[in-house]
C-alpha positions as CSV (number, residue, x, y, z in Angstrom):
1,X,-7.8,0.5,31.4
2,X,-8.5,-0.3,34.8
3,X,-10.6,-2.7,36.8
4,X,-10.2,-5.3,39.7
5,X,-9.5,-8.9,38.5
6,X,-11.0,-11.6,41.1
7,X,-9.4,-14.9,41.4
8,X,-11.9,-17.5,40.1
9,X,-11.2,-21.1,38.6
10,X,-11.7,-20.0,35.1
11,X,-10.5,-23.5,33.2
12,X,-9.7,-22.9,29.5
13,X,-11.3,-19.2,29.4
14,X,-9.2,-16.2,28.2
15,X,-10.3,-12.7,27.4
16,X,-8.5,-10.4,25.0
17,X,-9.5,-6.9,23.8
18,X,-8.1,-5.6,20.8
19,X,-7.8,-2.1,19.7
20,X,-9.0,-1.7,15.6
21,X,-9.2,1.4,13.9
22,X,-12.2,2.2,12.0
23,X,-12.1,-0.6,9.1
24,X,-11.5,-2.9,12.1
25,X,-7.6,-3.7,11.5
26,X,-5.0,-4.0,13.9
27,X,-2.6,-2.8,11.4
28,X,-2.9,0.6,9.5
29,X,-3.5,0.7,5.7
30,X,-5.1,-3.2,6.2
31,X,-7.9,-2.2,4.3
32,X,-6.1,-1.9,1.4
33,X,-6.1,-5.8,1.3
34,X,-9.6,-6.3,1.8
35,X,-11.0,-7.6,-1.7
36,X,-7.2,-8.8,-3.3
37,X,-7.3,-11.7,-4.9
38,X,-3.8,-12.6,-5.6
39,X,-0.1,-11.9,-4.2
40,X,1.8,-13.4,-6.9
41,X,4.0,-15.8,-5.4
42,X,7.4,-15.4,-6.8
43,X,7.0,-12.1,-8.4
44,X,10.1,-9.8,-8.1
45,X,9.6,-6.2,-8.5
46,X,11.3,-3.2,-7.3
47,X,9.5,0.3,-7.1
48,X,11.4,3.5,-6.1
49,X,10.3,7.0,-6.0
50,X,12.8,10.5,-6.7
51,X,13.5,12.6,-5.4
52,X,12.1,11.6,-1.7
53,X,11.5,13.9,-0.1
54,X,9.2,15.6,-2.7
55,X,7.9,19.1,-2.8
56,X,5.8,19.3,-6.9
57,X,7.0,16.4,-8.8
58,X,8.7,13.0,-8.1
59,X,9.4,10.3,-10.6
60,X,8.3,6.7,-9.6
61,X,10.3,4.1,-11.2
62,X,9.4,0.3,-11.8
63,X,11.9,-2.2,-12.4
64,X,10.2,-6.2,-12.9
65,X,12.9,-9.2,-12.9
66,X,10.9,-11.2,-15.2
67,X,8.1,-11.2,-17.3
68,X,4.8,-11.9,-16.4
69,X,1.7,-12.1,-18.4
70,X,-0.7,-12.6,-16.3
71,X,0.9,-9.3,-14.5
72,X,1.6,-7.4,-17.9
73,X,-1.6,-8.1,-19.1
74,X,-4.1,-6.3,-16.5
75,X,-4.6,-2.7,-15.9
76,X,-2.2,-1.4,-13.2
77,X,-2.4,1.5,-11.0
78,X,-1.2,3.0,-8.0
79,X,-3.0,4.2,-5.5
80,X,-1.5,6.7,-3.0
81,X,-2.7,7.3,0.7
82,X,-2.1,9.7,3.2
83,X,-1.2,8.5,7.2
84,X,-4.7,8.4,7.7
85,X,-5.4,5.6,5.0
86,X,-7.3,8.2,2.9
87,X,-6.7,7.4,-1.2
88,X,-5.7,10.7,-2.0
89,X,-4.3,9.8,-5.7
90,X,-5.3,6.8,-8.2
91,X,-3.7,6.7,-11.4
92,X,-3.6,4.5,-14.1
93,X,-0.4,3.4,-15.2
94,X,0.1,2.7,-19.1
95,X,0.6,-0.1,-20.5
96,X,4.1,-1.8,-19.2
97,X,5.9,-3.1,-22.4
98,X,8.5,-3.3,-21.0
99,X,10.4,-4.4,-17.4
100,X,11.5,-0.9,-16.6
101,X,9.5,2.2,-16.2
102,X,8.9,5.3,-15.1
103,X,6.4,7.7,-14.6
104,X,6.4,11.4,-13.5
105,X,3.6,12.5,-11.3
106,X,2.4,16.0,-9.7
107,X,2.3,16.1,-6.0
108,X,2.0,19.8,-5.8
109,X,-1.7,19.5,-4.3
110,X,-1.2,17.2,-1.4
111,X,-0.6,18.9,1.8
112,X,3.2,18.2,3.7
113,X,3.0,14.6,5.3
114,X,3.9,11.0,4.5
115,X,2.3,8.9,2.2
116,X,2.2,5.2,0.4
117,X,2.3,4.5,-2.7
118,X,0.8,1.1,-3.5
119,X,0.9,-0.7,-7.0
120,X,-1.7,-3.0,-8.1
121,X,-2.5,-4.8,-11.4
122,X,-6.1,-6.1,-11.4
123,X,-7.2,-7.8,-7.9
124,X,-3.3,-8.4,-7.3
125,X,-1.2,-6.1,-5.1
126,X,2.2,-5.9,-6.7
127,X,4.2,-3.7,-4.5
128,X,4.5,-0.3,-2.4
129,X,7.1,2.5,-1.0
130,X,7.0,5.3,0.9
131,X,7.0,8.8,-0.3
132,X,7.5,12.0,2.0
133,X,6.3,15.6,1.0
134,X,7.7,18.7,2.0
């Protein structure tokens, strides 16, 4: 950026430009929140993917501290995105009886890179990680 700045009595005026990407967020992936209702307050989850990094398959494991019913209860899925914010996989998870899980899933399609896996149940994000493909 460049410009000439003049010195003028400007009381209580400032100017700021921010750069956005093209869903207007500072942040990459902030999208993503855009129409959440809920981050459960309190909610301890842990969410771990193997191996990392990947080349066909990797298995994602879920581990919940507690139970939740209000979590239990809704449809989950993850959603995966590439570095560009593109969902590049959605997938329904079954239904989580229990508070550790895991789930195989085919990666053989996606192109080398990184990626984020997000998990959401309903309007609630639950948690994410990163995955790496070879």
């Amino acid at each position: 950026m460049t410009g000439t700045r003049n010195e003028f009595d400007t009381i209580g005026q400032d100017v700021w430009i921010l750069k956005v990407d093209s869903f207007g967020c500072l942040e990459p992936r902030c999208q993503l929140l855009v129409g959440l209702e809920t981050i459960i307050d309190g909610y301890q989850s842990s969410i771990s993917n193997y191996p990392n990094p990947v080349q066909d398959n990797f298995e994602l494991n879920i581990f919940q501290e507690n139970y939740y019913p209000n979590i239990f209860d809704r449809n989950q899925e993850i959603l995966m995105l590439d570095e560009t914010g593109r969902v590049v996989l959605k997938k329904e998870l079954p239904n989580m009886s229990s508070i550790d899980f895991s789930i195989e899933i085919d990666v053989s399609f996606l192109n080398p890179g990184f990626y984020a896996i997000h998990r959401l149940a309903g309007n609630a994000w639950l948690d994410s990680v990163k995955l790496i493909k070879e």
